[in-house]
Each structure stands twice: as C-alpha cells, then as structure tokens.
C-alpha positions in Angstrom: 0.0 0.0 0.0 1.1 3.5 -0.9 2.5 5.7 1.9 0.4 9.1 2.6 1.6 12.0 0.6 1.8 15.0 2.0 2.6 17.8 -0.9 4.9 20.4 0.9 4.8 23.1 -1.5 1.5 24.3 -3.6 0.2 27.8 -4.5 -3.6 28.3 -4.6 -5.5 31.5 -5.8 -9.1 32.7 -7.1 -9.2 34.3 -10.0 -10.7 37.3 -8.6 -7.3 37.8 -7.2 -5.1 36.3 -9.8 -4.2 40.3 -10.6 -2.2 40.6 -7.8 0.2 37.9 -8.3 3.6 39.5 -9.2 4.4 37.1 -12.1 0.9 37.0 -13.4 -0.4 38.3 -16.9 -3.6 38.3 -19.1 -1.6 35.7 -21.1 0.6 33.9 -18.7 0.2 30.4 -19.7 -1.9 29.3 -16.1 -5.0 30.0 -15.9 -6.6 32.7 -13.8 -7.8 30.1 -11.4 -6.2 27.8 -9.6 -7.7 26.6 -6.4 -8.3 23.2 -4.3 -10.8 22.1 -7.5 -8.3 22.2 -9.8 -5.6 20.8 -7.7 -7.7 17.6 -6.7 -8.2 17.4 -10.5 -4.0 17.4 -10.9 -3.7 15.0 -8.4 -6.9 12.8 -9.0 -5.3 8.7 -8.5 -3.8 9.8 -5.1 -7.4 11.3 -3.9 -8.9 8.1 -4.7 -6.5 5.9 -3.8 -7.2 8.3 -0.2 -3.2 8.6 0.2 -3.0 12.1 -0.2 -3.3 13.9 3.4 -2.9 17.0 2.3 -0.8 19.9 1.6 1.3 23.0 2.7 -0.1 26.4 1.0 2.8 28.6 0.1 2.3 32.4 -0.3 2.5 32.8 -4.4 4.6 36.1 -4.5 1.6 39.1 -4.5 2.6 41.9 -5.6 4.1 44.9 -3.8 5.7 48.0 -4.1 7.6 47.9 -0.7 8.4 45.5 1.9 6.2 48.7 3.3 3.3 47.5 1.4 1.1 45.1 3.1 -1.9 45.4 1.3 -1.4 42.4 -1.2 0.1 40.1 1.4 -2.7 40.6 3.7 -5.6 40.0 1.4 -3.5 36.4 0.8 -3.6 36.0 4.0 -7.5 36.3 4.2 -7.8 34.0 1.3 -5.5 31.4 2.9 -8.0 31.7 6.0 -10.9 31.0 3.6 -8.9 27.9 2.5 -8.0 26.5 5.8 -11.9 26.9 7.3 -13.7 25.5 4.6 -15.2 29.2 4.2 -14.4 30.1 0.2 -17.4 30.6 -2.2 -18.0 28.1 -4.6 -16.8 30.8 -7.4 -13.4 30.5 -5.6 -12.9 26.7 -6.4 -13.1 25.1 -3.0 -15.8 23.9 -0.7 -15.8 23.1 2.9 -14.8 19.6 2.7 -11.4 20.8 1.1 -10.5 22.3 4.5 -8.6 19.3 6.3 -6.4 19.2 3.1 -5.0 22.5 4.2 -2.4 21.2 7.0 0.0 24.1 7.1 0.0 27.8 6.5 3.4 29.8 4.5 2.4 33.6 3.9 4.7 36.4 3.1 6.7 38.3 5.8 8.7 41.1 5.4 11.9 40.2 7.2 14.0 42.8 5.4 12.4 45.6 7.7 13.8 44.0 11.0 12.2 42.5 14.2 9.9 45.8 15.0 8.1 46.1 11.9 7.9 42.0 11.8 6.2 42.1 14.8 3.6 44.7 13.7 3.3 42.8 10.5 2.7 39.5 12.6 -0.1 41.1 14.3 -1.4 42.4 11.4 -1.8 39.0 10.2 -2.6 37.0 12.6 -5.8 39.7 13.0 -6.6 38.9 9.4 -5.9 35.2 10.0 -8.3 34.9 12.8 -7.6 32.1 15.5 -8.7 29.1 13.4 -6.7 30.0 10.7 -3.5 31.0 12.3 -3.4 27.9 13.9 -2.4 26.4 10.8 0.3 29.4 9.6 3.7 27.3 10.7 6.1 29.7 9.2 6.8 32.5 6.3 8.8 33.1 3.6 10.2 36.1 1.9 11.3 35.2 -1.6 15.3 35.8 -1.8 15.6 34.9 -5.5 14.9 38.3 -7.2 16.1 40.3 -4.1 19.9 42.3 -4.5 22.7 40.2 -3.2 23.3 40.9 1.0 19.7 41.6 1.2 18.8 38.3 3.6 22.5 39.5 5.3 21.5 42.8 6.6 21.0 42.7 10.9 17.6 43.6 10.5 16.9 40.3 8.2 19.2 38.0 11.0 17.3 39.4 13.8 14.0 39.2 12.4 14.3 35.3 11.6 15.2 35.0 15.6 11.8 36.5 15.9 10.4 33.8 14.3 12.5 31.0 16.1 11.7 32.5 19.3 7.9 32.2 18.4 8.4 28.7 17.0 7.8 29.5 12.7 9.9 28.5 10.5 11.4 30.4 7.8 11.0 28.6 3.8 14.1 29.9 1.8 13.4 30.8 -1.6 17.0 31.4 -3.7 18.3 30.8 -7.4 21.3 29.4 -8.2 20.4 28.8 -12.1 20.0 32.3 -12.7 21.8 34.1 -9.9 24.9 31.9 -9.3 26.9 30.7 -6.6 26.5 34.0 -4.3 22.8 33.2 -3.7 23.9 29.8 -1.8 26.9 31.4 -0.2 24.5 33.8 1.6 22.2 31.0 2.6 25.2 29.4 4.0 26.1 32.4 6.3 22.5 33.7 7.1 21.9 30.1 8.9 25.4 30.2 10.9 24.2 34.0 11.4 20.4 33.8 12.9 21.6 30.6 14.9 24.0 32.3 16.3 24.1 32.6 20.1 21.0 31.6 20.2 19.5 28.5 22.5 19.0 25.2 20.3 15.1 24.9 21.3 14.8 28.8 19.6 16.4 28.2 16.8 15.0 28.6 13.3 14.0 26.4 11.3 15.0 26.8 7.4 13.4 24.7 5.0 15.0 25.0 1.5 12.8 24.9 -1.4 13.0 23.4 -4.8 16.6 22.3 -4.4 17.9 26.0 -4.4 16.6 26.0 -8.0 20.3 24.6 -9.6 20.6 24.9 -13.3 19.7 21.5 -14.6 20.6 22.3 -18.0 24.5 21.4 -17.3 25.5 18.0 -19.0 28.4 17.2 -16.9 29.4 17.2 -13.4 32.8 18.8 -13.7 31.2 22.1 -14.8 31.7 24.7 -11.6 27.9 25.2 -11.3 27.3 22.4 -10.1 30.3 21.8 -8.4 29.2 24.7 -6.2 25.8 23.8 -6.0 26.7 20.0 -4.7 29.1 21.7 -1.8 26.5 23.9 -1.2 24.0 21.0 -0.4 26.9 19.1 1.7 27.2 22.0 3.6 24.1 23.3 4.1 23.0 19.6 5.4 25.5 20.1 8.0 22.9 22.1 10.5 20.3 19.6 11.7 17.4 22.3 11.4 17.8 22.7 7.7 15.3 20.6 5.4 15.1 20.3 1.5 11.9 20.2 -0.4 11.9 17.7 -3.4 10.2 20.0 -5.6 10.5 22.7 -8.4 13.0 21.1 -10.8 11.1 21.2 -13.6 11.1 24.9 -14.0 15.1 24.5 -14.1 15.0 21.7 -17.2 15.3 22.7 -20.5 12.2 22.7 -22.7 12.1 19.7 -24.6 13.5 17.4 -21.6 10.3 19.4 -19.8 8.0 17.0 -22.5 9.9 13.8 -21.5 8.4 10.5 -19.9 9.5 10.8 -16.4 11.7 8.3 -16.8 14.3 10.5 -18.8 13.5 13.1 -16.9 14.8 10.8 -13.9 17.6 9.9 -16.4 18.7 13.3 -17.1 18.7 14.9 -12.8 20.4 12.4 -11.4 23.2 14.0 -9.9 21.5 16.3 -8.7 19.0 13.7 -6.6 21.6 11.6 -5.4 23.6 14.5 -4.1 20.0 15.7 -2.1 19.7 12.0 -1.0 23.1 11.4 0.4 23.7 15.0 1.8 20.4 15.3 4.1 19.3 11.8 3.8 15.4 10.8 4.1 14.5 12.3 7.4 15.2 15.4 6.0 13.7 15.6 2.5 10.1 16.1 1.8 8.0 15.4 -1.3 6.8 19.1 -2.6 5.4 19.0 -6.6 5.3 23.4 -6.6 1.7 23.1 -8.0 0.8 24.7 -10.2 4.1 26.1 -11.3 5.4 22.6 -12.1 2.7 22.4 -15.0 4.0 25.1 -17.6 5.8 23.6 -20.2 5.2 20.1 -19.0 1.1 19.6 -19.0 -1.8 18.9 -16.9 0.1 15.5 -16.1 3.0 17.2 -14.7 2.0 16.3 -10.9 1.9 12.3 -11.5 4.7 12.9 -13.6 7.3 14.5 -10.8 5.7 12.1 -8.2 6.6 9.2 -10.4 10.2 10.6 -10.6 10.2 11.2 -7.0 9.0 7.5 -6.6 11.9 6.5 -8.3 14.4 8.3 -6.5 12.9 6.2 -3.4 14.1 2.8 -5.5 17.1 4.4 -6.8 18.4 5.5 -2.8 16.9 1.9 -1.8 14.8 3.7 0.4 12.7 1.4 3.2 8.8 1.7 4.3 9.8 3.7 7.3 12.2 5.9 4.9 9.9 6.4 2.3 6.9 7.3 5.0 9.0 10.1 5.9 10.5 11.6 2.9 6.5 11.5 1.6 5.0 12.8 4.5 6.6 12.3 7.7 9.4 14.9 7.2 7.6 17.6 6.3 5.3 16.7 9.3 8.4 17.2 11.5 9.6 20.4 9.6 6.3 22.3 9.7 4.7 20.3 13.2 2.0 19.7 11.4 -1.5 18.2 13.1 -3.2 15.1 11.6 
C-alpha cells in the first residue's frame, strides 16, 4: 500500500485575485484560477487511492511595491484563512470539505524591515488570519531569489528570523542558483550560521529550502563549476540539523524539450543532482513538494503524477525502506512544519 503523501509546497488562488500575483499576466500560460478544485483534478489517482493527506499552501509572491506594502500580502492572508476553514465561495474553487487538506499555512513576511516592523506585521496577520486560521500558519517566507545580493545579510533580516525561532515559525528559503549563481547559496550558508548564532537550540529557526535552491539543470556534466558549487553547497548546508530540502520545483530548471519527457528521462537526465540531495540530508530530511501549479507550464496537466513518479523512483534508486519512504513523503515535512493530523 502507498504511503500518505503530504505535498509540501503548492500555490492556490481565485481568479478574482489572480491580478495581484507579481508574475501573473492576461496571457501567462496558467489560468486565472487555480484553487483546491483544480488541484484535486491534478492529483486525482492519489485522492482516490485516499493517500494524499494534504498539503502545505505557500504564499504565491503578491505583488508589492515595498516590503512597506502590506496590502497584497494581507488579502492572501485572508484567502489562505478561507482555505484552511472551509469558508471560500464556490466561485473560488473550493468547498468546505477541502479544509482538512490545508495542513499548514506559509504567507509572506517582510523580514528585510527587522524585528519591529515584523512584529507589527505578525499582528497584522494574525488579526486577518483569525484564531482558526493562524493555527495552521507554521512559518513565512520572503522570496530571496529576485532580491539584491546581502539583502537576507543585513541585521535587520538575521534578527527578524530569531523572531520567528523564538515564536516557534519556520522560515521557507526561496533562492536561485540557475540564474543568480553561486552568491545566492553562499549567503544561505552564512545567514543560517548568522540567525543561529548565540541563540538556545530549542529557539532556533527552522529553514526549510525549497526546490533544491533551484540549480541549473541544463548542465551535461558534473565537472562544470555550477554544479560543483551547488553540490558543496547542499553538503554543507546539510551540516545544520534544522535545515530541510523540499523535493520540488525542478522542472522549472530543465530545458524545454526534456520538460515534454516520460518521467523516466527526466529521472535519467537529474540524477546527480537527486543523489547528491539523498546522500547530503538523507530521508528524514527531505520532503515530497510538486510546486503546484508552477510545475505544469511547459510540462502539461500530467506534470503532478509525472514529478511524483520521478520522485518515486528516487525512493528505489536510494533503496529507500517503508519507514524511509513514510518520511520523505509525508513524515518529514510533518516534523519540519509540526503539522497536526
């Protein structure tokens, strides 16, 4: 019998608020809508086979013109509430028996302005959250990937992610290597050593890597020094016991016509790059994430079968055992995120 899958890493939105995504457009190749409906649709076989317990709803980059500017975040923040209580209209593509899919909570934060104006921001949403709702937020994220380099280094961004150690949240890093280089993991590197620093173990944060640090999977051998620094990176980075790596977002990173492959030589062509995740952080470490419904352009409404299949096969290619697999599906990212259920 299949393990339970918990997805670590999807995006949800109506498309009354599609607008206010920062990456969305009139012809961006998603549609305006994509909400619980259309993610049972993607992932259809693990609903009926009832092995899929859920998922973790990460904040989808809203648009802003500031850090400042809360507007945006906010009214994600209300819609994530909707999600988690069952309480969207029908318009909005979920109904009430969706909410126990909605284990865990990831909205935006502005860590860049420091620990005062994080806290005012906290309270800000946990006021639009309601009690229900926040119950289920288990940590932030501010994306790092389009941000100047030294922007997660500044004292204000170390201090802030103590804030959310000390109040138990974990922090979901969001960086580039294939189109920002080697700098991007460098700072990861020393913003953990930084915000750990001096600080008790049980308040320490959390960081939960996602999408592999996005490494360009376009290189065709593993003497080039991209991945060379990627692959130290990981080793690294593995090092500190409160760092975890979603299995997720790779096919953004492939090139276009590998995107249109059988999983198979998808699985064929990444490799090195999944054995180096495997034997750096090992099973109790990694979680299953598909980055629904990102992981669909270029590769079709199949695309979620198709990256758990690969993902299925990393679990025979590492040898992995039940109790191995049980956590790399669902059990780590339990542990990550202390999620209920």
């Amino acid at each position: 019998m299949a393990p339970p899958i918990i997805d670590s890493h999807i995006h949800l939105y109506p498309a009354s608020e599609a607008p206010s995504l920062a990456w969305w457009t009139p012809t961006h190749p998603l549609p305006a809508q994509q909400s619980t409906a259309e993610f049972r649709a993607a992932t259809a076989p693990a609903v009926a086979g009832a092995n899929l317990a859920g998922f973790v709803l990460v904040e989808a980059d809203r648009r802003n013109s500031s850090p400042r500017d809360w507007d945006a975040a906010l009214q994600e923040v209300a819609w994530m509430r909707r999600v988690a209580t069952g309480t969207a209209g029908a318009a909005e593509g979920h109904t009430p028996d969706d909410a126990p899919l909605c284990l865990g909570l990831v909205p935006w934060a502005p860590l860049v302005l420091g620990p005062d104006e994080l806290g005012r921001y906290l309270e800000r949403a946990e006021a639009e959250a309601g009690p229900e709702a926040w119950g289920r937020v288990k940590g932030f994220r501010y994306l790092l990937q389009d941000k100047e380099n030294g922007t997660a280094l500044g004292e204000g961004f170390i201090e802030g992610l103590k804030v959310l150690g000390r109040k138990g949240f974990v922090f979901d890093v969001g960086i580039d290597q294939h189109r920002r280089g080697r700098v991007q993991l460098e700072e990861v590197v020393e913003l953990i050593d930084r915000a750990h620093e001096g600080v008790e173990e049980e308040e320490k944060v959390v960081f939960i890597l996602d999408h592999l640090c996005k490494p360009d999977l376009t290189i065709l051998n593993q003497t080039d020094p991209s991945f060379i620094a990627w692959r130290t990176a990981m080793f690294t980075l593995s090092k500190c016991h409160k760092t975890y790596m979603k299995l997720s977002g790779c096919f953004a990173e492939l090139p276009d016509k590998l995107k249109e492959r059988p999983a198979e030589d998808i699985f064929a062509a990444i490799i090195p790059w999944l054995a180096v995740v495997v034997a750096a952080f090992g099973p109790s470490r990694i979680m299953f994430g598909s980055d629904w419904p990102i992981c669909v352009v270029g590769v079709g409404e199949d695309s979620w079968k198709k990256w758990h299949k690969v993902v299925d096969m990393v679990c025979d290619l590492a040898g992995l055992g039940e109790e191995d697999q049980a956590m790399l599906w669902a059990g780590t990212a339990k542990e990550a995120y202390k999620l209920e259920g």
